[in-house]
C-alpha positions in Angstrom: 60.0 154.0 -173.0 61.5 157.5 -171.9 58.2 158.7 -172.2 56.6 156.3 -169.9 59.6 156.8 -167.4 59.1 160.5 -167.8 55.6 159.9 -166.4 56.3 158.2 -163.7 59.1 160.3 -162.1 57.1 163.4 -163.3 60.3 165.0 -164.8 62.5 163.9 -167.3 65.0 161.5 -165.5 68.4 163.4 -165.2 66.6 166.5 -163.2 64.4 164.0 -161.3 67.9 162.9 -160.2 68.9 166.3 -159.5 66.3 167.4 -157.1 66.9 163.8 -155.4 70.3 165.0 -154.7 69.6 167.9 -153.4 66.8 167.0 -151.8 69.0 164.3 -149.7 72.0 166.7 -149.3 69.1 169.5 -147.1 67.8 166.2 -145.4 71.1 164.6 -144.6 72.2 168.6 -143.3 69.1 168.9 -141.1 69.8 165.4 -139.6 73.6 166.0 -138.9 72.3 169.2 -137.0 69.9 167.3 -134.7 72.0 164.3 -134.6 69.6 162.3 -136.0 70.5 158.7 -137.8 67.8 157.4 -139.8 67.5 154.1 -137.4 66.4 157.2 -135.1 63.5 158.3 -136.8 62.5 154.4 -137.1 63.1 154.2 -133.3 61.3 157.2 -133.1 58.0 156.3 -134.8 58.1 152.7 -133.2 57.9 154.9 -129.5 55.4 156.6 -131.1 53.1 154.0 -132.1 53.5 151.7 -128.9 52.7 155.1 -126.9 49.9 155.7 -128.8 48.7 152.0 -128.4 49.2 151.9 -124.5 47.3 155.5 -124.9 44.4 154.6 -126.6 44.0 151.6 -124.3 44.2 153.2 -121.5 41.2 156.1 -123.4 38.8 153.3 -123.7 39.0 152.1 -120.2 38.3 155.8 -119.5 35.6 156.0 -122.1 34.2 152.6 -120.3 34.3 154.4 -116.9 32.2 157.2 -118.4 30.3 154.9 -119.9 29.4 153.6 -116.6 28.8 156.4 -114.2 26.8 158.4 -116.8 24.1 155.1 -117.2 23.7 155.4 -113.3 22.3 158.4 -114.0 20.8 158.7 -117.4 19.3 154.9 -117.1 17.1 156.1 -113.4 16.3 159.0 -115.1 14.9 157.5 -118.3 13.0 154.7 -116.0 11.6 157.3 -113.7 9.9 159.2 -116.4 8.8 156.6 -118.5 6.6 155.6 -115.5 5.5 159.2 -114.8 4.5 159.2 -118.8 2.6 155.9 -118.2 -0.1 157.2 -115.7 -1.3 160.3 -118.2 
């Protein structure tokens, strides 16, 4: 049993427990200096991903305009000397 729990933690369980604690004392330090609350960095991510939503939206209705304005020219273009190749 021990051995298997030893495995999964990666460490034996009493300094897995250690480094946990000091792991969260540095984390919970860091946050009291930016005021942060961990709701926060929930909030925070959430902004992120509905910005990068609207963002990416917004990308492809750019991407479409390229789309469009660069077949006005390529798709003449392409017809024009397709013909030109047909009379040789």
């Amino acid at each position: 049993m021990s051995n298997g729990l030893t495995r999964f933690l990666g460490d034996t369980p009493g300094r897995t427990a250690l480094k946990l604690l000091v792991a969260s004392f540095v984390v919970g330090v860091i946050m009291a200096a930016f005021n942060w609350y961990p709701l926060d960095i929930l909030y925070i991510v959430r902004d992120f991903l509905v910005n990068l939503w609207e963002t990416g939206f917004a990308a492809l209705g750019r991407f479409g305009t390229y789309f469009l304005l660069g077949a006005g020219v390529v798709i003449p273009v392409f017809i024009l000397v397709r013909l030109f190749s047909l009379r040789k």
